[in-house]
N, C-alpha and C positions, 0 to 999 in steps of 0.2 A: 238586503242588497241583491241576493238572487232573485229575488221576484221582480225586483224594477230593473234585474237585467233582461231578464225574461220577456218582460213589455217593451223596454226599446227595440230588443232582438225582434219582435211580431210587428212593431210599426214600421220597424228598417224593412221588415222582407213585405207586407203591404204597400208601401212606397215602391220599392222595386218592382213589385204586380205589376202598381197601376203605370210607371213608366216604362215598363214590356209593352205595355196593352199599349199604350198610344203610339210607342216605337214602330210596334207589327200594325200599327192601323195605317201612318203614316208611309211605309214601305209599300203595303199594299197599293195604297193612290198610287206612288211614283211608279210601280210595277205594272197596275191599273192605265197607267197614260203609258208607258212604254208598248202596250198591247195592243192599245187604240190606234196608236200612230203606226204599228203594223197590218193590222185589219185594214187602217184606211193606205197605206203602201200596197197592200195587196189587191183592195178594190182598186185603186186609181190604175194601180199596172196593168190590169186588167182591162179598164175601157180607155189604154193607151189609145189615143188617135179619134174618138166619136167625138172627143169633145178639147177644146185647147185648155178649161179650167181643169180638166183631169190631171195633164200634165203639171199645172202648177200646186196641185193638190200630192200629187209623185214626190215631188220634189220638196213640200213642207212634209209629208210623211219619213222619209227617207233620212231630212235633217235631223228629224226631231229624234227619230231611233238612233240616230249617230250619238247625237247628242246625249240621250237618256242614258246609253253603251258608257257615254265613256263618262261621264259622272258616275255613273255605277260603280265603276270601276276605280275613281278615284275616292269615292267615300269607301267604298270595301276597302282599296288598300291599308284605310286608316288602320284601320284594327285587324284586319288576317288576310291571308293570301288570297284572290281572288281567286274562284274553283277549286280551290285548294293548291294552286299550283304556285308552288316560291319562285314569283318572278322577284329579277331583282327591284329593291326599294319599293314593297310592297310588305304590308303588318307592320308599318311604321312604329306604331303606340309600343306593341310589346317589342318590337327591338330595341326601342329606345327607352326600354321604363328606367334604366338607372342614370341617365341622363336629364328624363322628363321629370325625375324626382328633384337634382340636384340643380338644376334650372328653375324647376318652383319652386322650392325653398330659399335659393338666391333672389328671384325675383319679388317674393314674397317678405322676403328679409329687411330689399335694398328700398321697396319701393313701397311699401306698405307698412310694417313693422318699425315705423320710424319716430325717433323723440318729437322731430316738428309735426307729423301728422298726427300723432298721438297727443300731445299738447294741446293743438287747433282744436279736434272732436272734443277733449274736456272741458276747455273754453268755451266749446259752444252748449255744451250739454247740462252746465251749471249745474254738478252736480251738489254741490254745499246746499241752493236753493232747494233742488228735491228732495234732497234729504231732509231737509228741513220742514219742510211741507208734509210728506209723509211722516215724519218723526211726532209732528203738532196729532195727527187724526189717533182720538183717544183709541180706539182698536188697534193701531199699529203699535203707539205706547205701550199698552197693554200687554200685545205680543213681546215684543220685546223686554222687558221688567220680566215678565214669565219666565222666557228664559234666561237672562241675565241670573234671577231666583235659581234658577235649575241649578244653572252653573255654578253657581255660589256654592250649592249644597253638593252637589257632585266633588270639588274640589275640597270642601270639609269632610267628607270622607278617605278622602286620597292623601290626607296632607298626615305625617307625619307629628304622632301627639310630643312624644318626648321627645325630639327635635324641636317641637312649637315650643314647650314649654322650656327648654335650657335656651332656646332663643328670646326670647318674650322675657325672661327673668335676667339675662344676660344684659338686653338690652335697656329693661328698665332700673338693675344696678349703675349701669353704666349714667342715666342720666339723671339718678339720686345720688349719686356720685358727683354729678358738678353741682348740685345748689351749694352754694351758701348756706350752710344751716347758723352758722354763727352771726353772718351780718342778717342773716331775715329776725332771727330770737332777740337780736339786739333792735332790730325795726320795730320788731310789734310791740318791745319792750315800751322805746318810744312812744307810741300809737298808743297802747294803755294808760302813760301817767298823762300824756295830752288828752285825755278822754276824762282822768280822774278814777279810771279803772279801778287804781292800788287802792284810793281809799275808800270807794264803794264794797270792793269785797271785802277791806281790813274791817267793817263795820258789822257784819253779821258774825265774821269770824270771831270779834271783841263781845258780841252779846253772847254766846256757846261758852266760850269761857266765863263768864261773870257768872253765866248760870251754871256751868260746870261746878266752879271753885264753891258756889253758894250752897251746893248741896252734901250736907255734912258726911254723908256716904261716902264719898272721895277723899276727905280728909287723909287717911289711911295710905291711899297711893300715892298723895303725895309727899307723904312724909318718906312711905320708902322709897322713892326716884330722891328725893335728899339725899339719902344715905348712900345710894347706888352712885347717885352724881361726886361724893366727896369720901367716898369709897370707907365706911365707918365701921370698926367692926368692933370698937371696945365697947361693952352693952352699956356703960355709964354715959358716954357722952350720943351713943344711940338713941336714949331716954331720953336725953335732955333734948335730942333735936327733937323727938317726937312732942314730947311736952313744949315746946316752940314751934311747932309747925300749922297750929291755928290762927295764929300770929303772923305768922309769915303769908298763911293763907289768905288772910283778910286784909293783909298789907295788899297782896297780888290781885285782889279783886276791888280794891279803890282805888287801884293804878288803874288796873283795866277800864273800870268806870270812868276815873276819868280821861283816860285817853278817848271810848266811847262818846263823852257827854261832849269834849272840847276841841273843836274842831281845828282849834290851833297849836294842838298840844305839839310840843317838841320833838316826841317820838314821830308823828305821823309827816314832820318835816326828813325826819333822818330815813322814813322808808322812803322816804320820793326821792333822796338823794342817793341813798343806795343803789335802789331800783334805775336810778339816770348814770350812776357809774360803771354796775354791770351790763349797760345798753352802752354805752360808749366802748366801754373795753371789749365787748363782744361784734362790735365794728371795726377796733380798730389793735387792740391789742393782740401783736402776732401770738405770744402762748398758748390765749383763751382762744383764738382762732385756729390754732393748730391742737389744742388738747378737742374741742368740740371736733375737729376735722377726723381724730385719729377715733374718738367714740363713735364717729357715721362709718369709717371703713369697717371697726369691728361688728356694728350692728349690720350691715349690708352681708357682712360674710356669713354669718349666722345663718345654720341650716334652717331655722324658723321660718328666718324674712326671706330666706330662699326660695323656700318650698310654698309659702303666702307669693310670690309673685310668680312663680312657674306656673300655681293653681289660676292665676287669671286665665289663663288660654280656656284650661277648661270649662269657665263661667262662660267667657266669649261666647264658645264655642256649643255649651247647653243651650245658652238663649238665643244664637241665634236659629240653630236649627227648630227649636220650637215655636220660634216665629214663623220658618220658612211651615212649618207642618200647619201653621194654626190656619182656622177656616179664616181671616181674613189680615194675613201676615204685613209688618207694616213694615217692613223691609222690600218688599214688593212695593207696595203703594208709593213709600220713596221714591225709588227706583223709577217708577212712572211717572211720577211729577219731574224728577229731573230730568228724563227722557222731552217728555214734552216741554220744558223748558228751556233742552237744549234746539229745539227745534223750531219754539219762538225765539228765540234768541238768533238763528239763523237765518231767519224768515223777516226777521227785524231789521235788524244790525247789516248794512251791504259791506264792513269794515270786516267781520267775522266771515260775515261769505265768502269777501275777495279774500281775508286770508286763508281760509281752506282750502278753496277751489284751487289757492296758489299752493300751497302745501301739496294735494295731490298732485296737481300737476308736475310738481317738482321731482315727489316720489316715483310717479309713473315712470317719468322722464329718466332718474337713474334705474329703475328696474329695464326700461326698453334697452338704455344702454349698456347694459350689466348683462342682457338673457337675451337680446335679440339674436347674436350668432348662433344661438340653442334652436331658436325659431325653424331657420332651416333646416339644419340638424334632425330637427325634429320629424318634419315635414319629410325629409326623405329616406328618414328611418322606417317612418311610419309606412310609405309606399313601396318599401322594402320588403315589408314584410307580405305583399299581396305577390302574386305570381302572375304572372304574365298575362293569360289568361280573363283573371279578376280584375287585373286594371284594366286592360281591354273591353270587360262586358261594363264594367263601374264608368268607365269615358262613356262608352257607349249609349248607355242610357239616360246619362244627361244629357249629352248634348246630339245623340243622333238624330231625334225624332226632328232636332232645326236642320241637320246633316240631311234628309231625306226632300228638304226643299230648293237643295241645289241640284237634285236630280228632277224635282218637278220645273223647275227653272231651264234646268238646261236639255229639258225634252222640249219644251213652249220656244224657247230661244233660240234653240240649234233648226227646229222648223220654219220659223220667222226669218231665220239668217239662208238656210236653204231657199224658205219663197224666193225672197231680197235676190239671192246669186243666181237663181233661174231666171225673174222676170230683169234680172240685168243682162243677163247672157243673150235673152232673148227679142231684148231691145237692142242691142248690138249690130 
């Protein structure tokens, strides 16, 4: 920042050179014809009477020094006292700078600074279309996505992780908090026996059993889940279920077979209807809708499922900065297609233009009218702070060097008007 103050600082005081330099070139001419039209006043007075164009030469000299005098002295007053001496209404500029301030920023306010004029220029400047045009040239895209990219990653740094993540986890409690878990479990329920789900998976399930029970090695366990199911502990009738429990085993494994072999076995009727009654009640039975409702709040609260959805920020937030770092980041690339998209799309569309362009204008419109009293304000704070002096040499140099052609003017004019009242006087 200090270096690029540094170089406006060296082009302001360059500028200011070369508007010296033309100021003092243009003085000169005017001072230059003020001296000629005295040389030629002194030659003409001098061959008063040889010749009668002398005298009318006297007499265009004479005007023209009048002349050159007293524009001198009305452009000096502009800005300082003429000879130094404070005639009255003379350093106009610096006696009047806290007026000249508060006058251009009024005038600059009332007459320039305005919602309709400001309007009309973006109406005619069709900014939505340029933008859109510039927006389309893949190098502008580019630039932009670039830093849009920057931004991204500058802001993933600044932001606040565990704030992100009691945010991020808060909020996505909050919207696994409204599903339906009861009417979707009872939908898909649905969607499975219409599919024929139940009994495709009941079938591989029925052959694992038939080979379970077939393999005499489990005999054993099943005898003890008997005893454990019917809770047996006198060793007499323990024996006997055990000495029963091959029996029962093989009873269990030609049901399963045939429910397996027989596709219209009874049982495989009563799971389709089961399965279509807790789909029903799971739609529409308040209990089952309220006991599933009260197991989603307990699991939601759960430091587990907490800390699993607070840690999404952190994935987020890994992968995208390692995209933003990688040699050919596709967050970027995004970014640029949508860029240039938005920019055919404005380039396209005169529906999209005209709404922009009316958008800005609207905005403009309330910022002029909201900061336009500032405007002034501004403008004569700003001239406030120059002294007297500096506003004086700053007028000066812009606009003297045209100020130095009313003194070439009124040397050329004031001698023309002097010829004019001699050869009138002398035609008399």
């Amino acid at each position: 920042m200090t270096h690029d103050s540094n170089i406006v600082g060296q082009l302001d005081a360059a500028e200011d050179t070369y508007k010296r330099s033309r100021l003092r070139t243009m003085q000169r001419v005017a001072l230059g014809l003020l001296l000629a039209a005295a040389v030629l006043f002194a030659i003409a007075r001098s061959q008063h009477g040889q010749h009668p164009a002398w005298a009318y030469l006297e007499a265009f000299a004479e005007a023209a020094m009048i002349g050159a005098i007293a524009d001198w002295f009305a452009v000096v007053a502009l800005f300082r006292h003429p000879l130094g001496i404070p005639l009255w209404h003379t350093a106009i500029i610096p006696n009047s700078k806290a007026s000249i301030g508060a006058n251009l920023g009024s005038f600059v306010e009332n007459h320039f600074v305005t919602e309709e004029g400001v309007a009309e220029r973006i109406r005619q400047a069709d900014l939505a279309g340029r933008a859109g045009a510039w927006l389309c040239d893949p190098l502008n895209a580019g630039q932009v996505s670039q830093a849009l990219a920057g931004v991204l990653a500058q802001v993933l740094d600044k932001v606040d992780d565990e704030k992100m993540r009691t945010r991020i986890g808060d909020l996505a409690s909050a919207e696994l908090g409204k599903l339906d878990l009861s009417g979707m479990a009872g939908g898909f329920l649905d969607t499975m026996i219409g599919k024929g789900a139940p009994q495709a998976l009941l079938d591989p399930l029925l052959e694992k059993l038939i080979t379970w029970l077939g393999d005499d090695a489990n005999h054993e366990t099943v005898g003890e889940f008997m005893l454990r199911c019917f809770a047996i502990e006198n060793a007499m009738v323990k024996s006997m279920v055990i000495g029963y429990a091959p029996k029962v085993i093989g009873s269990l494994r030609e049901q399963a077979i045939d429910v397996r072999m027989n596709r219209e076995h009874p049982l495989r009727g009563r799971i389709d209807s089961w399965l279509a009654d807790s789909a029903l009640r799971l739609k529409a039975d308040p209990e089952w809708k309220e006991s599933v409702a009260r197991y989603q709040a307990d699991a939601l609260r759960s430091a587990e499922l907490q800390a699993m959805l607070g840690g999404i920020w952190d994935t987020l937030r890994q992968r995208v900065k390692a995209d933003l770092q990688g040699a050919d980041p596709v967050i970027a690339t995004t970014m640029r297609q949508i860029v240039q998209e938005c920019g055919r799309v404005l380039g396209a569309d005169p529906a999209v233009r005209s709404w922009l362009n009316s958008a800005i204008e609207t905005g403009s419109a309330a910022l002029v009218q909201r900061y336009r009293g500032d405007v002034g304000k501004f403008i004569e704070q700003q001239l406030a702070k120059w002294s007297k002096e500096e506003m004086s040499t700053r007028i000066e140099l812009a606009i003297g060097r045209d100020l130095q052609f009313i003194r070439i003017n009124g040397t050329l004019v004031g001698g023309l008007v002097g010829l004019l009242i001699h050869a009138v006087a002398g035609a008399v």
